[in-house]
N, C-alpha and C positions, 0 to 999 in steps of 0.2 A: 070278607076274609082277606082278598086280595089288598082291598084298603090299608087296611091292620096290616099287614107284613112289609107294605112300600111304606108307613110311617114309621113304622118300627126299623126299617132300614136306611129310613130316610135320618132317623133321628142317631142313630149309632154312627151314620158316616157324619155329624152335625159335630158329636160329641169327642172323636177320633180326630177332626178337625181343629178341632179348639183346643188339644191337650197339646200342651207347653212340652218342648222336646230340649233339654239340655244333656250332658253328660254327668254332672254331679250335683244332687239334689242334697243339700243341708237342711235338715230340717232341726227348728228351733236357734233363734240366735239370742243364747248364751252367750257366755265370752267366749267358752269354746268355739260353738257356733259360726263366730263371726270369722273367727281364726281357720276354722276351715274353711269356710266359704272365701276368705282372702287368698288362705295358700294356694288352694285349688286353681284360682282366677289367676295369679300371676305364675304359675303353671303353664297359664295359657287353654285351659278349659271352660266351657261355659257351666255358669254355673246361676239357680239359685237358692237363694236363703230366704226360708220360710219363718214365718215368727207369730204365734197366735197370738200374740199381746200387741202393741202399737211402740214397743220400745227395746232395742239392744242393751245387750250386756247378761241380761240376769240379775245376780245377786252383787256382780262389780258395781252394775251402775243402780242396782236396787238398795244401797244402802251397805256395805260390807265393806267398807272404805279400811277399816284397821284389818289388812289382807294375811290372810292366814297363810306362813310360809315352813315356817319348819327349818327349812337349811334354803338360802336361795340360791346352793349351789346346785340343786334340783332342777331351776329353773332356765329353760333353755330357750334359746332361738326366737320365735318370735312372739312369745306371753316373754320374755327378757327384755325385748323393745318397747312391750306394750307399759312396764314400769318404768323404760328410761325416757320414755316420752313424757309419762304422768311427772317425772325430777322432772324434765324439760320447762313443763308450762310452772313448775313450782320453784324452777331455777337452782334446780341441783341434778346431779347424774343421776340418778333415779331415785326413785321416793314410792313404798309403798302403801301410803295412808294420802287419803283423798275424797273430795269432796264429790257425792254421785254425781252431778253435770258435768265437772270434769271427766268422770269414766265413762258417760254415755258419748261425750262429744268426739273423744278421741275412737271409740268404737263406729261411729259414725265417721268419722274420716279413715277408718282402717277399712270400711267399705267403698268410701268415694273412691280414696287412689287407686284400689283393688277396681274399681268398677263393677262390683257386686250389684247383680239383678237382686231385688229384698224386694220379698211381699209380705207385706204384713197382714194383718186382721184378718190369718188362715190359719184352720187347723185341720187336723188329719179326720177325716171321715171313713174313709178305706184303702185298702191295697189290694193290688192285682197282682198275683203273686203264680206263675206256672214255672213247674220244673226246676223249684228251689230259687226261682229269681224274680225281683220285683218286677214285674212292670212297666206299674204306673202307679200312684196314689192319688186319690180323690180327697180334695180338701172341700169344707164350705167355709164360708166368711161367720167369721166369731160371730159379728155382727146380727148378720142373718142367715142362719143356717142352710135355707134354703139354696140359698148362692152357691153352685158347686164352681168347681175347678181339679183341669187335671194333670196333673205332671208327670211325664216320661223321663225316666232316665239312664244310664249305664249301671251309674252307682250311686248307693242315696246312704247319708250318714245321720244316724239319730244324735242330735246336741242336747236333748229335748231333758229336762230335769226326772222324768217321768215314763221317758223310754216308749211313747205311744207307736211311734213307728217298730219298733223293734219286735213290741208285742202284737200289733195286729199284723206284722210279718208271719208270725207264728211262731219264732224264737223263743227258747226255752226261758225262763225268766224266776223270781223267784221275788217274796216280798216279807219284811222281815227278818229275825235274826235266827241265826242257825244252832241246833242242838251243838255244843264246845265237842262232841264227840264226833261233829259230821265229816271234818277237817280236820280235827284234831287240835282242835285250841281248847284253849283254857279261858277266854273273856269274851264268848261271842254271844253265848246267851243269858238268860236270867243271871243278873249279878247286882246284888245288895249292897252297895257304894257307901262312904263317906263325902264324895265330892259332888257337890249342890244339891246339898245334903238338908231336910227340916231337922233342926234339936230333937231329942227325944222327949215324949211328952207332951205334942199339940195334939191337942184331941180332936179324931176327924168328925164329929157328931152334931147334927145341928145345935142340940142343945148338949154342952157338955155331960160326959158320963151316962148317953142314955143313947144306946144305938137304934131304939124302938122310934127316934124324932130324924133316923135320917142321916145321909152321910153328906158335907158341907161341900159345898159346890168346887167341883176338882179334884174328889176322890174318889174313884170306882171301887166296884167291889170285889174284885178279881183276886183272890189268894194269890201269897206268894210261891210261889214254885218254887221246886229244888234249883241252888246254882248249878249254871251250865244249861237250862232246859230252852230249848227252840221255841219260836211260838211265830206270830203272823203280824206281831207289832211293833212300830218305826219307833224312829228315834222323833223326839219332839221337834213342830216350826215355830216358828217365830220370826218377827221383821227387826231387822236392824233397823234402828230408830234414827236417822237422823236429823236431832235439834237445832235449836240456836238460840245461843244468848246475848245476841246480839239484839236491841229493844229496835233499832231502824231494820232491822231484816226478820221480824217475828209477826206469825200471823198466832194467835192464844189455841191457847188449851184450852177449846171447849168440853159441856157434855154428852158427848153421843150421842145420837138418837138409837134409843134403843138399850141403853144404859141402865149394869145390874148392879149395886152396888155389894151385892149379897156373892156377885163372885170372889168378892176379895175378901172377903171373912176369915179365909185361911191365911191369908198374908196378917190381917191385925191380930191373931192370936201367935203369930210369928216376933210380930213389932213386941207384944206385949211379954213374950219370953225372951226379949234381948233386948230391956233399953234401953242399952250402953250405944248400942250400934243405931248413932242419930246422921250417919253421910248416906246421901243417894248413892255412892258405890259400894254402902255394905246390902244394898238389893238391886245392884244394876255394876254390869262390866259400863261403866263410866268413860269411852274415850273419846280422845279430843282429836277434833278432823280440824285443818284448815279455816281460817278466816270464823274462829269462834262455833264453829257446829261439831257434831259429837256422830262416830256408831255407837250406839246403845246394842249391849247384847245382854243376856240371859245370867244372871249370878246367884249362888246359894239356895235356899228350899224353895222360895216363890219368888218368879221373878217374871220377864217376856216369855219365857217358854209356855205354849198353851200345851201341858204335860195330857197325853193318852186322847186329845181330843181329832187328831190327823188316821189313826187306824183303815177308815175308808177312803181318803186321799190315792194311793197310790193305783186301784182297780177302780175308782170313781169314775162316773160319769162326768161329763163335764157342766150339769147344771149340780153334782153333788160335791164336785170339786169346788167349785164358786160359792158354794154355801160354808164351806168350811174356811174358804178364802174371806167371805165375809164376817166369820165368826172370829178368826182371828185377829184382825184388824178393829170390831168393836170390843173385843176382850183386850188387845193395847189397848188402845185410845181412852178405852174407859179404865183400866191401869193408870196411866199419863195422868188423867183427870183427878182419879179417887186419891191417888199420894197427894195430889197438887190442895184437894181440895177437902177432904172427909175429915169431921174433926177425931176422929179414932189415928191419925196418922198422926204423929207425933211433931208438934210446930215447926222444929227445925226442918224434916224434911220435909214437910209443907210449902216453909220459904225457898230452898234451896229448889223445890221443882218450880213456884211462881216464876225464877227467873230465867226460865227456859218456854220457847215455844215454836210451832213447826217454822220452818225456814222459807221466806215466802220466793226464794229463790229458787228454791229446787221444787221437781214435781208438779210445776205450775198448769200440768193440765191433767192431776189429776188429785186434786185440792190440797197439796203438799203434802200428799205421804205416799209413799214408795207403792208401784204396782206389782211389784215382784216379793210374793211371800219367802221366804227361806226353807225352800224342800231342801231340805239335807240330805235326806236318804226318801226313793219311791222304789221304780220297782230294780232289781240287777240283773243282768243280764247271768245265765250258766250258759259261758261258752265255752270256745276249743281248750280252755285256760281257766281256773280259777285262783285266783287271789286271794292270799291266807294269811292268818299273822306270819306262821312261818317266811314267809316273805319280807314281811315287816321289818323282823326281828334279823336278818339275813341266816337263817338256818336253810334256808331253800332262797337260791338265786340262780336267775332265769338270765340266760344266754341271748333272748331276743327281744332286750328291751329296747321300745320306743320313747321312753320317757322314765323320769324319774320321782319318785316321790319320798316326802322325807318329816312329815306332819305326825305327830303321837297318834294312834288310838286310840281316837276318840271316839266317844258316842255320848250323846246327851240326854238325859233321862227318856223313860218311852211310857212308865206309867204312875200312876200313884196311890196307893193302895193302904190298908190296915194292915198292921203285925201285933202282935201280939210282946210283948218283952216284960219279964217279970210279973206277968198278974197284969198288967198295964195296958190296952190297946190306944195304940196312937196313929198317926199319919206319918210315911213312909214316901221317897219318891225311890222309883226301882228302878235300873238302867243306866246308867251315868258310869264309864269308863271314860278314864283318861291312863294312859299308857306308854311312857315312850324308851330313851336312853337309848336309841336305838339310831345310824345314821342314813343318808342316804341310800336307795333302793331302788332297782329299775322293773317297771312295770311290762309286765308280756305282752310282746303284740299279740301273741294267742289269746290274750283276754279283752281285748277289743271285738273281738270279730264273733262271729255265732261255730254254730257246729258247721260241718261242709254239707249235711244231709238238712240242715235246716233253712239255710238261706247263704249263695255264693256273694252276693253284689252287696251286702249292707256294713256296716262297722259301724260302733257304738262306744264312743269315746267318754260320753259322761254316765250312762245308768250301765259301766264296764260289770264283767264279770269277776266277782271280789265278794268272799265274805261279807258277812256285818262289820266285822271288828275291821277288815283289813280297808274296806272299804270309807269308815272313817278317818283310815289313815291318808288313803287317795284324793277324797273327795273335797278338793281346795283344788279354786279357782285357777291360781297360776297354774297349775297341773293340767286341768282343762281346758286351759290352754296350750298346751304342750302334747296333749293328747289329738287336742282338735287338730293341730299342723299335722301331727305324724299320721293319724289316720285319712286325710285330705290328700297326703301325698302317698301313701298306701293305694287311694284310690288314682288317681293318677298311675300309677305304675302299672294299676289289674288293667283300666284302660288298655294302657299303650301295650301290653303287653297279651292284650286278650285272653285274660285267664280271672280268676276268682280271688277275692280278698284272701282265701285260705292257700294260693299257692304263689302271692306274692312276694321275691325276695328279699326276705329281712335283711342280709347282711348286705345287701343293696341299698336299700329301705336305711337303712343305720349309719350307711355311706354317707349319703346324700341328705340326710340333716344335719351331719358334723361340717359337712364340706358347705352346705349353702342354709347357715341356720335361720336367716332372713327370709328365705326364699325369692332373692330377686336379685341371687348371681353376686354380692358386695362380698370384698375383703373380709372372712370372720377376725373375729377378736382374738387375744391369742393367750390364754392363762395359761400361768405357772403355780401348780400349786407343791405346798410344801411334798403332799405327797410322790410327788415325780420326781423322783433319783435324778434321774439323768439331766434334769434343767435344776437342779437345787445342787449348792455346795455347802455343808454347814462347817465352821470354824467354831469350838468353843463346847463345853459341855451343855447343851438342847437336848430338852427331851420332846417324845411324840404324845402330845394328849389326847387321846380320840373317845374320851369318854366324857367330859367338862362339853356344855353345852356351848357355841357359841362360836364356833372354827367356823370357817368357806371350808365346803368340800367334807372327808372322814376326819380329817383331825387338824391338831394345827402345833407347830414349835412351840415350844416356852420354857425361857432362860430364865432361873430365878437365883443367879448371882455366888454360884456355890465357886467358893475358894477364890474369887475376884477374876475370874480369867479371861481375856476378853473373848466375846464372842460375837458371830455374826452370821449371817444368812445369805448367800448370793442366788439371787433368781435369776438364771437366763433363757432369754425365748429364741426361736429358732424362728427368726423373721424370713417368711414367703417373699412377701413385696417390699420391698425398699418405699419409706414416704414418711408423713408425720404421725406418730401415735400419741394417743390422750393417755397415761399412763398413773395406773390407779393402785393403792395399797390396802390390802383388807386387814380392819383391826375389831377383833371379837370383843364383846363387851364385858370387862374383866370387874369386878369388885375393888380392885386396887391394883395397878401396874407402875411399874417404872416411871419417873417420871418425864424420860427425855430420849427421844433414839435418834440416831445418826441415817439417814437414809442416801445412798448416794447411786444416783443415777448415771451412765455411761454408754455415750455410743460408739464404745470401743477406742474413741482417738481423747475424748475430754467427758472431762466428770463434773458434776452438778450436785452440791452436797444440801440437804434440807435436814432442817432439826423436825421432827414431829413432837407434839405435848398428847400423849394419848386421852391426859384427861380434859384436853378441850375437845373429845373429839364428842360430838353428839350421835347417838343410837336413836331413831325415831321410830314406833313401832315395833311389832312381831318380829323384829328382825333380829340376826344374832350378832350383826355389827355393822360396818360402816365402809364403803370404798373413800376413802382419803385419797385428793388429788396428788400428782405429784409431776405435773406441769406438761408439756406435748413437747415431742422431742422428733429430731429428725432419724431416723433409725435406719442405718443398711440392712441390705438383704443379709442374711445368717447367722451365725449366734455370736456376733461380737459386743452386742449389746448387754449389757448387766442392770439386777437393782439389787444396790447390796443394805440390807436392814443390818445396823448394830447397834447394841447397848453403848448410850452414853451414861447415863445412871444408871449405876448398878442398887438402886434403892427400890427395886419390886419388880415383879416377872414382867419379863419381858417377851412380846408374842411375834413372830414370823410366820407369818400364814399364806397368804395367796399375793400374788400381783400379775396386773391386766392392763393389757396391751392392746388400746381398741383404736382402729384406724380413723384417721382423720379425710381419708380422701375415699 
């Protein structure tokens, strides 16, 4: 007995010994991820970033290159760096469409300069959790489970796409979409869509007209529900695809091992009720990444989405995670394969996939295709805060936002079922909102954090607490990154301040990302948007557009020539530091504008006049327009400096929006 109690304590002081003691544990490196574990380290905290996979980013550097933004006036501090770097190596001020090595290399150097401790190939095994606070958590190696390890910390932030820390915390959580009556929305549960949408009339039966032979592989049998109705099922994954069609950088489209060809049956009764529609983007979002490769995403009734087959994803195990992780990846590939190669697929788009194939450039170790499936939505957190379309939609705005988000309401089908219409039974996909018209919106720090009765030391920046609906609106990368910094430096503050993420000061907290949105102490940037009175003079009849998609920020000017009168826009910044600034002009992407403006630069003693042609200006990507250079200029301290936009041709609206003033020293 005596034996037994000195090995038993011999092995507890062994294991007490071994666990890793820092101040801020991240677990999961996402792009958020990374961004906390950066901000935290140059802070000046010790920190590290846990990652169960062998590769940063997520779904940045997992293939999701055409970056989903919404307004990039959303995007702040340092996910705004992490795009003006990706312009950088692409030799423009920012760019957000990119090839994945590029996003993984730069995520990898956002940790060198940070000097982020990162361990990879760990995942969460357990939490040690007394009197509402973590700890410690016990990780084992993906690899081999057996491997434990243990980490102590002050405060630990969940990045993780799936929230594991949050829930084996014990944090109240939630999986699936909510009854529209729970919150009070109108599009959060069961909703009967037109958007990526089957025609009416594909019959879901193995053998047409006879439901006694069977439903065709990718329809369940689930009835449809009243709209509005809650239930426990996600929105669909899938992998952003990225190709090449370039013949010297293509490794083929093979046939998978393991390959159905009986899964796509629903797609050739698709082909065969449209076939007019002969381009791979009338069945694939088709875009084009850098140097000839593509993200492929999900389009119309059958496409990359693996619709109602993720359901046990988000409470899976982690050998039941990997099984669904594998299903989806031979349901693509054998996708890729059957257009490229089945003679039921119509020749043209036959030819059109042969000239495409995986990229022998990217993913090289882990046989060119992305290891980061696209969880869109797993589990959400219910915390001190929930996030709701109301929010979305600005009927309800929140006084202590850390961040901003400004992306439609989306959700992407969740299943695919039988209806009934006319006498008629056919195949249906159910779940697919898309929703927006709505602008920028700041997110609660309260919906970061958990209840105070359920855990003091944790924040949860990407599985946040948010509706279905509202949460498709959040749940874009730039975001989590903007999330990851605020909550990294949230924890920093409970630190120093020895108290609980719940009674950390936001108007503190709100301070101190405006004042250092880098986090390493630099000169901020200094925008003027139309909407600030006080640094804007308008001349001329301009009206305010805040409803026309495509402004920096709530809205933007536009002058369209009424009675010839001249008009024009003076933006002045109120310069802090005296030095050179790189000074930029935002132009929204208009259908038809003017075709000629006057811009004239001034640092108060001499002016600098430049013609701008809007319609050479190129829009790349999700974005709603463009910063246009307008040369570095030496600028005194306080507002003697101007940029004044004017209509030279008065031949089409003409738009005054934002201009930025970023430090060159």
């Amino acid at each position: 007995m005596r034996y037994a109690l000195t090995l038993c304590l011999s092995l507890f002081l062994l294991y007490t010994s071994i666990a890793q003691q820092v101040d801020i544990c991240v677990y999961g490196g996402t792009s958020g991820g990374v961004i906390a574990a950066y901000t935290a380290r140059k802070a000046g905290k010790t920190v590290i970033l846990i990652e169960p996979g062998k590769h940063l980013g997520g779904m940045t550097s997992g293939g999701l290159g055409l970056t989903d933004i919404g307004n990039k006036y959303a995007i702040t501090g340092i996910s705004r760096d992490y795009y003006r770097r990706i312009g950088q190596h692409y030799g423009k001020f920012e760019q957000w469409v990119f090839e994945p090595h590029v996003a993984e290399d730069l995520f990898n150097d956002y940790v060198k300069r940070g000097k982020v401790d990162v361990l990879f190939s760990h995942r969460l095994s357990s939490v040690k959790k007394t009197n509402g606070q973590i700890q410690a958590i016990v990780l084992e190696n993906s690899d081999k489970p057996s491997a434990k390890r243990t980490i102590r910390a002050k405060m630990f932030i969940d990045c993780s796409y799936e929230g594991d820390l949050m829930a084996k915390a014990g944090v109240s959580y939630t999986v699936g979409r909510e009854a529209n009556a729970q919150y009070n929305e109108t599009i959060s549960g069961v909703q009967l869509m037109t958007g990526h949408q089957l025609p009416d009339g594909i019959d879901p039966y193995n053998t047409p007209g006879q439901p006694e032979s069977g439903l065709v592989w990718g329809v369940g049998p689930a009835k449809l529900e009243p709209n509005g109705t809650g239930d426990g099922k996600v929105q669909a994954y899938n992998y952003r695809i990225c190709l090449s069609s370039d013949p010297a950088n293509q490794v083929p489209i093979t046939r998978p091992v393991g390959y159905d060809s009986t899964r796509y049956e629903l797609l050739v009764r698709l082909m065969a009720a449209q076939p007019q529609k002969q381009s791979l983007n009338d069945y694939f979002i088709w875009s084009g990444m850098p140097n000839k490769k593509t993200d492929i995403n999900n389009r119309n009734g059958f496409s990359t989405d693996m619709i109602g087959m993720n359901f046990d994803y988000p409470n899976g195990s982690y050998a039941k995670r990997a099984q669904i992780i594998r299903d989806h990846e031979l349901y693509t590939k054998g996708l890729l394969y059957f257009v490229g190669h089945d003679s039921r697929v119509p020749p043209a788009l036959r030819e059109q996939m042969l000239k495409w194939g995986y990229p022998r450039d990217e993913y090289t170790d882990t046989g060119n295709w992305s290891s980061q499936l696209y969880i869109r939505e797993a589990r959400r957190m219910v915390g001190a805060y929930v996030m709701t379309q109301a929010n979305c939609q600005g009927k309800e705005v929140v006084t202590d936002g850390v961040g901003m988000a400004a992306y439609t309401m989306d959700s992407h089908n969740i299943q695919r079922i039988v209806i009934e219409q006319d006498g008629k039974k056919m195949a249906k996909n159910e779940g697919n909102v898309e929703v927006g018209g709505f602008g920028p919106y700041p997110i609660s720090y309260r919906a970061l954090i958990p209840k105070e009765s359920e855990c003091r030391n944790l924040l949860v920046p990407v599985c946040l607490s948010a509706s279905h609906i509202a949460y498709g609106s959040i749940r874009m990368e730039p975001v989590f990154m903007v999330l990851g910094q605020s909550t990294a430096l949230a924890a920093v503050m409970a630190i120093d301040a020895k108290t609980s993420v719940q009674h950390v000061n936001v108007a503190k907290l709100q301070q101190e990302l405006k004042a250092n949105p880098l986090a390493d102490g630099s000169t901020p940037e200094i925008l003027v948007d139309n909407d600030d009175q006080t640094r804007t003079t308008i001349t001329g009849p301009w009206r305010v557009d805040s409803k026309s998609k495509g402004g920096y920020g709530p809205s933007y000017l536009i002058y369209e020539g009424q009675g010839g009168e001249a008009a024009s826009v003076r933006f002045t910044p109120d310069i802090v530091q005296a030095g050179t600034y790189h000074v930029y002009a935002y132009f929204p992407r208009l259908a038809k504008a003017a075709s000629e403006l006057c811009i004239t630069v001034s640092d108060g003693k001499t002016n600098k006049s430049l013609s701008i042609k809007p319609a050479d200006i190129v829009v790349v990507g999700q974005t709603s327009g463009e910063w246009v250079s307008l040369g570095a200029y030496d600028l005194p301290k306080g507002q003697t400096s101007s940029v004044d936009i004017a209509v030279k041709q008065a031949d089409g609206p003409a738009v005054a929006d934002a201009v930025l003033f970023v430090p060159a020293f």
